[in-house]
TORGUVO-913914 format. One record per residue (C-alpha): residue in three letters; x, y, z. Coordinates in steps of 0.001 Angstrom, whole numbers, padded with zeros to 6 digits, always signed. Each point is the difference from the previous one (the first is absolute). Layout:
BEGIN
ALAXYZ;...
***
This chain:
BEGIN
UNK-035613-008495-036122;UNK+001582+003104-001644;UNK-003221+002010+000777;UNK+000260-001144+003784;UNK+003698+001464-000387;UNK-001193+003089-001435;UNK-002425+000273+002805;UNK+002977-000329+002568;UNK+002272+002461-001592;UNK-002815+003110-000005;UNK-001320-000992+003551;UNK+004119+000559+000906;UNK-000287+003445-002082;UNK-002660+001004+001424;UNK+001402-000702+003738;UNK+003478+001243-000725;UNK-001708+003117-001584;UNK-002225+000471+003065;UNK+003541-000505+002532;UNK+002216+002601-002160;UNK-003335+003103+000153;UNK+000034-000755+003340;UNK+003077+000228+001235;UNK+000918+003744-002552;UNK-003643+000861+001735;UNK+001611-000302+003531;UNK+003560+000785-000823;UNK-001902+003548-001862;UNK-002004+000695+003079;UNK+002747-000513+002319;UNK+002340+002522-002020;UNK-002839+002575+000253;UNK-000759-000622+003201;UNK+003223+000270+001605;UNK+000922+003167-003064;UNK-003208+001797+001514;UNK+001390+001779+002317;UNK+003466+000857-001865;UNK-000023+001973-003295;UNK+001645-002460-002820;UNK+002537+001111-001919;UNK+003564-001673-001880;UNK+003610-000684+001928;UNK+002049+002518+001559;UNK+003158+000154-000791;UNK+002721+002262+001409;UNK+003338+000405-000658;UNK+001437+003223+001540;UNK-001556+002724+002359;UNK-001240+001868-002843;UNK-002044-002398-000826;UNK-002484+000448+003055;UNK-002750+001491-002436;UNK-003455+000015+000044;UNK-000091-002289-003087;UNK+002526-002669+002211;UNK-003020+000189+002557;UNK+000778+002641+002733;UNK-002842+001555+001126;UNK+001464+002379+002692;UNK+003603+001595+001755;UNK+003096+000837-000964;UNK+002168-002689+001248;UNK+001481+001426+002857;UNK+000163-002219+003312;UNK-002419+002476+001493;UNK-002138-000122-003259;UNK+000436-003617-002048;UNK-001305-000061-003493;UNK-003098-001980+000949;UNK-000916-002620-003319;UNK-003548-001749+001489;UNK-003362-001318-000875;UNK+000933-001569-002958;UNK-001148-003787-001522;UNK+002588-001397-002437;UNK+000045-003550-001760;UNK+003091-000645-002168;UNK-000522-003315-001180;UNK+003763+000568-001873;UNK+001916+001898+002232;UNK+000702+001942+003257;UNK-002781+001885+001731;UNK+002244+002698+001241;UNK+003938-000136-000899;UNK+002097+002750+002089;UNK+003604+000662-000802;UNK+002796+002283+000812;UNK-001538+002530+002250;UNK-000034+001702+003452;UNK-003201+002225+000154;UNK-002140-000819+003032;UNK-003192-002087-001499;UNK-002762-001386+001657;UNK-001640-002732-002075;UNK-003596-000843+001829;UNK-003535-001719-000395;UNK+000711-001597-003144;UNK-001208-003015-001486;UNK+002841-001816-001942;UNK-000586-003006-002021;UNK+002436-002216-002411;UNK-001181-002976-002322;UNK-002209-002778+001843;UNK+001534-002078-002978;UNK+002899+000443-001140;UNK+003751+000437+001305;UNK+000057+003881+000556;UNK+002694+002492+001203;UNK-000237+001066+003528;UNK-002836+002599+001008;UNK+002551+002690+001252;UNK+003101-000134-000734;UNK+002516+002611+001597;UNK+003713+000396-001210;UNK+002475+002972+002103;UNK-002844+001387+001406;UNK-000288+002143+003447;UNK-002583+001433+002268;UNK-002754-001858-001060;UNK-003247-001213+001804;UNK-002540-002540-000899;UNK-003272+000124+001783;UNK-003221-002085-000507;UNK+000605-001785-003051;UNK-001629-002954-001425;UNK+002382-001990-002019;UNK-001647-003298-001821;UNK+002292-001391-002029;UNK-000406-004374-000246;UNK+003012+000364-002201;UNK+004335-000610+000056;UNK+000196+003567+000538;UNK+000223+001265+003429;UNK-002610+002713+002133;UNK+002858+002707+000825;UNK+003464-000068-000828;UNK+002454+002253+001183;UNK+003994-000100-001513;UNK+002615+002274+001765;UNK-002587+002202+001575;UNK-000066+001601+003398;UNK-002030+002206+002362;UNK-003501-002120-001348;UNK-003147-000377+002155;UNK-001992-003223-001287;UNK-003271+000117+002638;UNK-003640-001440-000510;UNK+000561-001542-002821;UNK-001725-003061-001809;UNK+002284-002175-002328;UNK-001930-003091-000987;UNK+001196-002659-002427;UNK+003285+001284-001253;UNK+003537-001557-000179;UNK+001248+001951+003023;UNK-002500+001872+001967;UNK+002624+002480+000927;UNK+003797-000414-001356;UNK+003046+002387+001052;UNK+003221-000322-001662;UNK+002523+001838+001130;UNK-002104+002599+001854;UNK+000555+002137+003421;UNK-001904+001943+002373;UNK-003220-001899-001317;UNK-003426-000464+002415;UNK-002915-003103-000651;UNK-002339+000849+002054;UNK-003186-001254+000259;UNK-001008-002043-003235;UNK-001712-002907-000783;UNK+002142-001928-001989;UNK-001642-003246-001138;UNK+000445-002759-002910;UNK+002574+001069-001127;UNK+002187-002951-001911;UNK+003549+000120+001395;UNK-000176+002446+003176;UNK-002243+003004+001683;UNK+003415+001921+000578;UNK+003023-000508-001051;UNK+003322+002128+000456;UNK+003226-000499-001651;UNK+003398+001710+000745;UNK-001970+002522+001888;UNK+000568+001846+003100;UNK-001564+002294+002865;UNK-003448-001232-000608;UNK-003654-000772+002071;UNK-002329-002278-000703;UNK-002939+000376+002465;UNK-003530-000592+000562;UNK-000129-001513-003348;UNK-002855-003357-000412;UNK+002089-002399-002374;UNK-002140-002994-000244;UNK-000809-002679-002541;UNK+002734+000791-001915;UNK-000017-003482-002515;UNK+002311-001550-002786;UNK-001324-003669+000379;UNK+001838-001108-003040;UNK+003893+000841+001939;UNK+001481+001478+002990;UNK-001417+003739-000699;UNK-002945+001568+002103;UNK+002368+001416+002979;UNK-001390+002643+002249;UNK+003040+001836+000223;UNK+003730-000223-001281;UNK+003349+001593+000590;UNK+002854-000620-001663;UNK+003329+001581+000285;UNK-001805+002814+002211;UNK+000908+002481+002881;UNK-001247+001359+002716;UNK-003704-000934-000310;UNK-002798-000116+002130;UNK-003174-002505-000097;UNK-002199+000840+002350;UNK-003735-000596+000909;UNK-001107-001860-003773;UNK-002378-002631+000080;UNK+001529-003075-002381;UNK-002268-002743-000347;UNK-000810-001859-002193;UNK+002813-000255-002446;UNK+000623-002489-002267;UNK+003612-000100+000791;UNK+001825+001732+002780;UNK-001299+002704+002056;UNK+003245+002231+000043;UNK+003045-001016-001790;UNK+003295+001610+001070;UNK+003212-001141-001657;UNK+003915+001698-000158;UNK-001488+003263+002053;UNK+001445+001745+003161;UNK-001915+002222+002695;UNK-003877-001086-000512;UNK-002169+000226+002900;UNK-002934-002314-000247;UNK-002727+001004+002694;UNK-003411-000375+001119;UNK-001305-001556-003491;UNK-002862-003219-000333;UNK+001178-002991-002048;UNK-002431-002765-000843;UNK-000931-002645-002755;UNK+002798+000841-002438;UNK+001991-002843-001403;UNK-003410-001792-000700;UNK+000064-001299-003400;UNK+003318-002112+000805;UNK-002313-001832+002371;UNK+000106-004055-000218;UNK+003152+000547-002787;UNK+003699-000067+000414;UNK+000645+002958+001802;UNK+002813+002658+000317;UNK+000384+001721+002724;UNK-001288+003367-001654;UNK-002758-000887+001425;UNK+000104+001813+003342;UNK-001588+002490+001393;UNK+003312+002185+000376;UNK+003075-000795-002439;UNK+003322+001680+000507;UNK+003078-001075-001930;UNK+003432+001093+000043;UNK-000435+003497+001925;UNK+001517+002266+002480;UNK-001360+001759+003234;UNK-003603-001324-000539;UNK-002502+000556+003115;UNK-003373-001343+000610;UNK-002211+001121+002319;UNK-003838-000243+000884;UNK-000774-001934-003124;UNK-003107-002576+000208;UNK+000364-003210-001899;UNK-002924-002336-000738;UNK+000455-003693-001456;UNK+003531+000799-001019;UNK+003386+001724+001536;UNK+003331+001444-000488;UNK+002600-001325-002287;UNK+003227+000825-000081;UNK+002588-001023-002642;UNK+003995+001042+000381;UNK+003036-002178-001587;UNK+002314+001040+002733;UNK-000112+000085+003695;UNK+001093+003372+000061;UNK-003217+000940-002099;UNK-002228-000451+003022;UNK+002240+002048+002968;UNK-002502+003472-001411;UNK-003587-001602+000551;UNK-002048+001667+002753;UNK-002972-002488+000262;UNK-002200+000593+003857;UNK-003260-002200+001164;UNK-001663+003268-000666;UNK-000679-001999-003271;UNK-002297-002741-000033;UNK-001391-003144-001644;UNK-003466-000592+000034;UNK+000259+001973+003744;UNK+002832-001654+001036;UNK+003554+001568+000730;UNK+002444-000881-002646;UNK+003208-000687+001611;UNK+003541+000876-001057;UNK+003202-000991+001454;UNK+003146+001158-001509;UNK+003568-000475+000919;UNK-000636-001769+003584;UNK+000881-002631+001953;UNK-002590-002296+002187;UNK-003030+000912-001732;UNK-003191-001124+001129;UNK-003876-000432-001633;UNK-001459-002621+002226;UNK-003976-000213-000196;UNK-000481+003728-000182;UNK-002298+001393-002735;UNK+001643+000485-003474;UNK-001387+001596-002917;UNK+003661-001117-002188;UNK+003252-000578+001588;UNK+003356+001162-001737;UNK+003284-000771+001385;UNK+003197+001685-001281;UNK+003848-001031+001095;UNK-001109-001781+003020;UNK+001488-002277+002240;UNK-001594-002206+002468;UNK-003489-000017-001308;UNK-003167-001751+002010;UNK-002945+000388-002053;UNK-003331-002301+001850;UNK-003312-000111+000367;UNK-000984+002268-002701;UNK-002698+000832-002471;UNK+000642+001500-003493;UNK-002260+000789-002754;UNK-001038+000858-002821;UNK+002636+001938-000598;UNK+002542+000262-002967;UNK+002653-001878+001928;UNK-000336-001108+003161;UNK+003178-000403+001800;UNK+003052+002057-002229;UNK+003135-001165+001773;UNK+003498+000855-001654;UNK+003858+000167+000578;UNK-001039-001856+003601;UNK+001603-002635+002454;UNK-000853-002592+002524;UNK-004085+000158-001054;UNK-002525-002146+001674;UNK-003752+000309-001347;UNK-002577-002409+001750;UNK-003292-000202+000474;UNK-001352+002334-002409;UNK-002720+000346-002701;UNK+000504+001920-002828;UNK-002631-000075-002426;UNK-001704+001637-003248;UNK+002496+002436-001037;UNK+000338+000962-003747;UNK+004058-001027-000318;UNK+001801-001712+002732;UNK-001060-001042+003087;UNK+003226-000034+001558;UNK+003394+001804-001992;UNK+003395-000997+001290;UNK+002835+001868-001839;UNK+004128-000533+001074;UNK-001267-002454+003203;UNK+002350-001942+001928;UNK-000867-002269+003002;UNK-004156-000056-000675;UNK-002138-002362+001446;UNK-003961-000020-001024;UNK-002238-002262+002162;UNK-003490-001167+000525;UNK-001086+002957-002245;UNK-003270+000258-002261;UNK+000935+001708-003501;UNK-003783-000101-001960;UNK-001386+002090-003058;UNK+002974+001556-000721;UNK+001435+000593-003506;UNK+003152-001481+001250;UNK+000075-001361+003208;UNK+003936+000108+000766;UNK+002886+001538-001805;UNK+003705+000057+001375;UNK+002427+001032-002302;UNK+003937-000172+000796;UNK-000038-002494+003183;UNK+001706-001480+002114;UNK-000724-002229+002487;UNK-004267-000017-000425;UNK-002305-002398+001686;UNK-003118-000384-000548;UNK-002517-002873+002185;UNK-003051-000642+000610;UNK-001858+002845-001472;UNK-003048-000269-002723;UNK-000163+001733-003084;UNK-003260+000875-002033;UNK+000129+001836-003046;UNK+001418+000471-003603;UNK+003654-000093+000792;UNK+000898-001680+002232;UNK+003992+000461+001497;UNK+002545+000975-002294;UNK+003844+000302+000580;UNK+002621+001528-001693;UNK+003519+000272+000006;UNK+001165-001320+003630;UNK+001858-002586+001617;UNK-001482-002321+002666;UNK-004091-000245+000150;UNK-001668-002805+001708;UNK-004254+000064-000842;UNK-001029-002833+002116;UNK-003607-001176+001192;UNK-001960+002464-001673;UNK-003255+000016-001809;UNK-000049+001459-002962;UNK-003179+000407-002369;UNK-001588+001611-002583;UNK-004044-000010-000221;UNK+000199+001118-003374;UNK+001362-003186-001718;UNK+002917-000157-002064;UNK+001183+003992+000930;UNK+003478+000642-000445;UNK+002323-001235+002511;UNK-000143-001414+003665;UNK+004036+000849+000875;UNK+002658+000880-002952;UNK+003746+000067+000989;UNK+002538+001768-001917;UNK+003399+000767-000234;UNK+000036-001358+003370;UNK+002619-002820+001880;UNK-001043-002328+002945;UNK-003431-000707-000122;UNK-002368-002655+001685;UNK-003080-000113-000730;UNK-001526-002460+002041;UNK-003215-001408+001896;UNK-002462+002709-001579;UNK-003603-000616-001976;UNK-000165+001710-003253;UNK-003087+000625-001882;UNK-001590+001277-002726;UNK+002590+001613-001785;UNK+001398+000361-003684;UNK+003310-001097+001068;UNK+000375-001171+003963;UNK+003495+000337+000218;UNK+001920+001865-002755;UNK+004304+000542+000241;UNK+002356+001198-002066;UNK+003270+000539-000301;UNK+000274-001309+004073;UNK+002307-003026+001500;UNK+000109-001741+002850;UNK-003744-000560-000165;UNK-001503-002777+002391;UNK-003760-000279-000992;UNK-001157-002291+002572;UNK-003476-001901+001414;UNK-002161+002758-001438;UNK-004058-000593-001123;UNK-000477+001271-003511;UNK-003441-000332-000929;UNK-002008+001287-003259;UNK+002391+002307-001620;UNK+000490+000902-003112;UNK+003638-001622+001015;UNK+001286-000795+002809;UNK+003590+000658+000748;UNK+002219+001373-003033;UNK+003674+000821-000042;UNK+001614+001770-002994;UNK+004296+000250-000383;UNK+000363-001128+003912;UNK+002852-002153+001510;UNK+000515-002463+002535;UNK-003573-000582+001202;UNK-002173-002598+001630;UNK-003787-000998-000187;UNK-000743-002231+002192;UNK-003113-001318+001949;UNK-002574+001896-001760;UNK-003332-000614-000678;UNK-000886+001184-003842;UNK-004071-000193-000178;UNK-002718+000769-002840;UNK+003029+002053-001517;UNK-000293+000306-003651;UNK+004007+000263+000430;UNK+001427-001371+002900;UNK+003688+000593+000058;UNK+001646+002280-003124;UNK+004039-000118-000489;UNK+001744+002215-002787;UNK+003528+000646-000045;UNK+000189-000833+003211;UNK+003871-001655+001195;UNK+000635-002563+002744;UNK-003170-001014+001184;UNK-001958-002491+001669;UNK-003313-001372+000135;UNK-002142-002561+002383;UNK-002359-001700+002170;UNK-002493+002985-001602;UNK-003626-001633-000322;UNK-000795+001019-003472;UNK-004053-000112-000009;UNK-001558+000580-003433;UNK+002975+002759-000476;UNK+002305-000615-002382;UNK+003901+001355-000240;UNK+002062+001836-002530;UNK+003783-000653-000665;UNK+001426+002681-002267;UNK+003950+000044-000969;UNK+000836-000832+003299;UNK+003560-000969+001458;UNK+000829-002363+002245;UNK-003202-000335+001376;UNK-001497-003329+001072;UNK-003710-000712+000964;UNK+000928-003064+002545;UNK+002020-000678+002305;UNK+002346-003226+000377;UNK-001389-003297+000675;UNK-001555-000742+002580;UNK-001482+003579+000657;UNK-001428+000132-003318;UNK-001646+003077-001965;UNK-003550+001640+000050;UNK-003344-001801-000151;UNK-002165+000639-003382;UNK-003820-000021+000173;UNK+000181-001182-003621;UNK+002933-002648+000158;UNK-001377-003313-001712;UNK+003254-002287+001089;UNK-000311-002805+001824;UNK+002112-001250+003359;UNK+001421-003349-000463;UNK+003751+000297+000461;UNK+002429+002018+002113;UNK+003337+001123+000297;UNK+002114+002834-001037;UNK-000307-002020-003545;UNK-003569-000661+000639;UNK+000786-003684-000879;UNK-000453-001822+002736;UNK-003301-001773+000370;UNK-002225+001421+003373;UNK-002003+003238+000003;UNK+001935+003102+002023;UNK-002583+002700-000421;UNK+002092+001425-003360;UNK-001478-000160-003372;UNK+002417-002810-001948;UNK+000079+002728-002872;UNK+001031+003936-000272;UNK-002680+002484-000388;UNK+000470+002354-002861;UNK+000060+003473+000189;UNK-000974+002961-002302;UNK+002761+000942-002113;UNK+002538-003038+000259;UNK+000753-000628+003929;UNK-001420-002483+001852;UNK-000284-001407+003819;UNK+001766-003646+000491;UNK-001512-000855+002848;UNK-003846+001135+000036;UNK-002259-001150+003382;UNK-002832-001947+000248;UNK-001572+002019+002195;UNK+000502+003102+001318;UNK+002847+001142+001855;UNK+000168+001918+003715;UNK-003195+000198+000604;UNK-001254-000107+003939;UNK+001009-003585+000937;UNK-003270-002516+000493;UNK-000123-002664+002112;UNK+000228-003463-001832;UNK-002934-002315-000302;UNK+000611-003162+001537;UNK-001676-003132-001062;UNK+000519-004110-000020;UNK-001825-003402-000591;UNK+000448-002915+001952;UNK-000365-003313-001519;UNK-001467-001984+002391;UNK-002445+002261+002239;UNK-000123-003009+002053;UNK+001851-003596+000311;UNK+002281-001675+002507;UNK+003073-000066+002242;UNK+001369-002193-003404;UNK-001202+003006-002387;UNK+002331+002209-001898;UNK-001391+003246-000465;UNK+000892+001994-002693;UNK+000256+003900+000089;UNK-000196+002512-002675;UNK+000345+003858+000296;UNK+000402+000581-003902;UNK-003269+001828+000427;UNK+001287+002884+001972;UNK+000965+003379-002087;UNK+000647+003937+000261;UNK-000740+003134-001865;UNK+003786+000489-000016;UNK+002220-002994+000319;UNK-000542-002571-002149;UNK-000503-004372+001281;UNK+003618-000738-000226;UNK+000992+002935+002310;UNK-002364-000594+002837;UNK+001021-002423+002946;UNK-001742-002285+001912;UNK+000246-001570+003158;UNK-002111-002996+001901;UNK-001974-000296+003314;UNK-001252-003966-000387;UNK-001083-000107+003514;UNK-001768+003470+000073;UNK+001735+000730+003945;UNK+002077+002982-000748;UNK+002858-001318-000901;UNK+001770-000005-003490;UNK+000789-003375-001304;UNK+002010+000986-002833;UNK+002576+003026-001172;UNK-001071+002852-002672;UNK+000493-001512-003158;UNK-001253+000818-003660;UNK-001265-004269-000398;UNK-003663+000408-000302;UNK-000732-003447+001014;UNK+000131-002296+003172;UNK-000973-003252+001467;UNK-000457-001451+003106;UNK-001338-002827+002050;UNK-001367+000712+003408;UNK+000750-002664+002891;UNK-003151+000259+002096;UNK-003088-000145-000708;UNK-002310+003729+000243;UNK-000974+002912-001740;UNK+002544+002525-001233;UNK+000361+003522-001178;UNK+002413-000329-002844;UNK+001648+003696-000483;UNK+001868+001576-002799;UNK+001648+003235+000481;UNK+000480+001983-003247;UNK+002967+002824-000325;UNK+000505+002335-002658;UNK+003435+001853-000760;UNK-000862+003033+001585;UNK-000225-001949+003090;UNK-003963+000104+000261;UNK-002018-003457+001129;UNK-003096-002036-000084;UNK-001257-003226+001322;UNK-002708-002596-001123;UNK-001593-002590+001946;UNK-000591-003806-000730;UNK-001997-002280+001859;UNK+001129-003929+000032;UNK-001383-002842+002291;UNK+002417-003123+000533;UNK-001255-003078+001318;UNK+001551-003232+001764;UNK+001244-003020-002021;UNK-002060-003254-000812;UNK+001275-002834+002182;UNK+001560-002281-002763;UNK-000570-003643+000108;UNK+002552-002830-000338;UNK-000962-002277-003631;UNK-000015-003028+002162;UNK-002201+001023+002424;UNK-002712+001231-003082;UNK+000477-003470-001678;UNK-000982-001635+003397;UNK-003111+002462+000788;UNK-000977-000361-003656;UNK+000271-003730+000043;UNK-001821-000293+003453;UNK-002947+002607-001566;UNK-000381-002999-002857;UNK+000188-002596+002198;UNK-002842+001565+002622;UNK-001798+000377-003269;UNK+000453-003598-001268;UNK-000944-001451+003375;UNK-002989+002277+000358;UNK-001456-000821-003264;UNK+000916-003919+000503;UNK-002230+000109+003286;UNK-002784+001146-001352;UNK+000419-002080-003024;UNK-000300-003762+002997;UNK-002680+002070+001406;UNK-002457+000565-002510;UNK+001057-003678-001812;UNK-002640-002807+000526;UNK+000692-002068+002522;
***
């Protein structure tokens, strides 16, 4: 056994062994490889313009503008520090066809650093860093060219910080952990022609193409972004950025089939100023724009010269009567609107679909909006918004209104992760709507909070971690809704004054869910294999008075033998006789047989007749104890008799179950029962009985006589032949 172990442990040694002289084989020839054409020597470091020497690197000028101190063809590796750290000058350098390369292994500095430097270029340098540290950064510098470069693998492919008069041109900036460029508190700067693509932090919300923050006066123009873990171009708190003529595609794609945010767009601008887009070409994801006041969007210039997957995106700001009825739409955004028609449209994939915000008097129908990465539809500071007859599918969310008022949404189908959430608003109505989730048990199918006057009513909800999830809402009116195989089914948290009513709870592991909820009421829910949840509660009750009862239980095991508010009182009345008990200390008084508002059936009718056949001196007897319904129990169902079977009711509507009668001719009749139930629905059932005439009945006299004369024919016959056959 121990020698097997033994065996084990040096076959791993010997693999492990082989892996490791491998890899330093590869990793060795790849350093000489790409060092081959570069001559390798330690960092550079610089601190003032005197410090342009020949042992700092320069290999020509004088560093003039018209003659640079030119520092090129050089391979450095500093596995502990900065390949080339620049500080405090403002000689004209040219830093060209250098190989730069930080620790593969390790969290490193960045590969150049520069600190209050001007009047610097950086051409054709490869940068491989695979470390914290960043490719290039520049901090309070101005008048820098950074063109054809290659900064793989860093923090920051490029980062400026407080920098001015700065050009990107040109560079492939790739895999780089938190973003390809990024400014900060810079100004007067270009970023063009630049390929930032498959920039990745799959761990977080890093791997942006590019990122402003707190910028001015900056101009994006012609860069391919694709491929980005997280947004293609991030602009936040900046003023005067032109945007133009750049490809966006695939970024945002690790958030895929997870909660998303909507940083996952294609486009993100938040809180700026004087912001224009123009001739930009989106692919699988769009523009998102993010302000906290109205006044925040007046600035945006946004044209259908930009497009979504080739369609125009279209942007309406401060207007009244705007239309987007079955035109083609890459993404539509709508801004301080009034009158708004939107019908008939596609959308998608996008970021968001439709972005509607500080808007009026809004009527969406008809549309599908599908597959983008956060909402399909955005509504933001609505009032007056109707949503109809719309297909929401494969979005993150499907629909998000926050601060409403006045919001309907009905007959429209959701697919997707999220399904509808609200927030903060007053008056939503979400009636006859589908809404499902393929993926089972995802999240939630429509969450309401902080919100007053809701019904939620007549819609199928499917597949979700919670079906129906409020908080901190009243006036709630949950009502005649299918909730089938969630996680739970409808769940309100600190709500007031609310009604479930007329739902059907089925293959729910929860059915209903209550905490801290206040002045409630519960029943006539159908509670199939789903159980409910009653947690510190007030004033809530799970039934209603007698005789319209509570909720139905799959699992009640009670029996029906007695009715009455008391349930002492011996006949059945469809109620259980005892309460059914509830998690956590409540419990429903009056728990049905069977379950309640479901489509009304027609009854069953039924009856015996004892004779089937007999005479005009027979009493039949009739019995329609045999007739039932799915919903209304014997007692409740009337009756009502046809004895002659011509059409014409021989007796009133009445709950007696049984009849007689005795026919006074003789023939063959079609007894008929007609059976009503107490929604009004009927039946009949058919009897055949045959009645024949009466015996003649003889007087006793008149037997005695014929009896006696029958002996005495007898007697007198057998007397005769008795002389005859006598000897004579």
């Amino acid at each position: 056994m121990f020698g097997t172990e033994r065996k084990w442990r040096d076959v791993y040694l010997t693999v492990g062994g082989m892996i490791l002289l491998t890899f330093s084989a590869v990793f060795v020839l790849f350093v000489s490889e790409s060092s081959s054409a570069y001559t390798t020597r330690s960092g550079i470091y610089i601190y003032n313009d005197s410090q342009f020497t020949l042992g700092n690197g320069v290999t020509d000028g004088s560093g003039t503008e018209s003659d640079p101190y030119i520092i090129e063809g050089w391979y450095i590796y500093a596995p502990i520090g900065t390949c080339i750290e620049i500080i405090n000058t403002r000689a004209h350098f040219v830093i060209r066809n250098c190989s730069l390369q930080g620790d593969s292994f390790s969290v490193g500095p960045d590969i150049i650093e520069l600190d209050n430097v001007q009047n610097g270029t950086f051409e054709n340098v490869v940068g491989l860093g695979m470390a914290a540290g960043s490719g290039l950064v520049a901090r309070t510098c101005s008048n820098l060219t950074i063109t054809n470069n290659s900064f793989d693998g860093d923090g920051y492919g490029v980062l400026l910080s407080g920098c001015h008069d700065v050009g990107v041109f040109d560079n492939d900036l790739t895999n780089n952990r938190y973003a390809g460029v990024s400014l900060a508190s810079s100004w007067d700067i270009l970023v063009r022609d630049n390929n930032v693509h498959d920039n990745q932090d799959p761990n977080s919300y890093g791997g942006d193409g590019v990122t402003l923050n707190d910028c001015s006066n900056i101009t994006i123009t012609h860069n391919n972004m694709t491929g980005n873990s997280g947004v293609g171009l991030w602009e936040t708190t900046s003023s005067g950025v032109t945007i133009s003529n750049n490809s966006f595609a695939l970024n945002g794609w690790h958030r895929s089939g997870l909660p998303l945010t909507r940083n996952a767009s294609g486009i993100y601008i938040h809180r700026s100023t004087d912001t224009n887009l123009s001739g930009n070409n989106l692919t699988g994801e769009g523009v998102y724009i993010y302000h906290e006041s109205e006044e925040e969007y007046t600035t945006i210039s946004l044209n259908t010269s930009n497009t979504v997957n080739g369609d125009p995106i279209r942007f309406f700001r401060d207007s009244v009567g705007v239309r987007c009825e079955g035109i083609p739409t890459g993404q539509l955004i709508v801004i301080n609107c009034s009158d708004v028609k939107v019908s008939g449209i596609m959308i998608g994939p996008a970021s968001v679909g439709v972005m509607i915000k500080h808007a009026t008097g809004v009527e969406i129908a008809d549309c599908r909006i599908h597959d983008n990465k956060f909402n399909g539809l955005e509504l933001w500071d609505i009032t007056n918004v109707t949503l109809s007859a719309c297909n929401l599918s494969e979005n993150a969310f499907q629909l998000v209104a926050e601060q409403f008022t006045n919001l309907t949404m009905s007959s429209c189908e959701t697919h997707g992760y999220g399904g509808v959430f609200l927030t903060g608003g007053d008056y939503a109505n979400v009636s006859g709507n589908v809404i499902e989730n393929p993926i089972s048990w995802a999240f939630r199918g429509l969450s309401v909070s902080s919100a007053n006057h809701l019904v939620v009513s007549g819609n199928n909800i499917t597949g979700y971690m919670e079906g129906v999830h409020g908080e901190t809402c009243d006036d709630v009116v949950i009502e005649g809704n299918e909730f089938f195989n969630n996680e739970q089914g409808p769940g309100l948290w600190e709500c007031s004054h609310f009604l479930v009513v007329d739902n059907n709870l089925t293959s729910n592991v929860v059915g209903l869910r209550l905490v801290n909820c206040v002045e409630g009421l519960v029943y006539h829910n159908n509670f199939q294999s789903s159980q409910a949840i009653n947690y510190m509660n007030t004033d809530t009750h799970w039934n209603e008075s007698y005789p319209t009862g509570g909720n139905y239980w799959s699992d009640y095991a009670g029996t029906d033998e007695r009715r009455g508010p008391a349930q002492d009182v011996i006949g059945a009345d469809g109620i259980g006789d005892t309460p059914y008990s509830i998690y956590q200390s409540a419990e429903d008084r009056y728990p049905l047989m069977r379950p309640a508002n479901l489509p009304n059936t027609v009854p069953v009718a039924s009856f015996t007749a004892e004779p089937l056949a007999g005479d005009v001196a027979t009493v039949f007897q009739l019995n329609a104890s045999g007739a039932w319904d799915r919903e209304d129990s014997i007692d409740l169902l009337e009756v009502r008799w046809d004895f002659e079977g011509d059409g014409t009711w021989d007796t009133g509507w009445t709950t007696e179950k049984n009849a007689s009668h005795q026919f006074g001719t003789a023939g063959t009749y079609n007894v008929t029962v007609e059976v009503r139930d107490s929604g009004g629905l009927t039946n009949t059932s058919t009897v055949q009985v045959v009645v024949t005439s009466v015996i003649p009945e003889f007087d006793v006299l008149v037997i005695a006589i014929v009896v006696a004369a029958v002996f005495a024919m007898v007697f007198f016959v057998l007397s005769w032949k008795k002389l005859r056959s006598s000897p004579k």
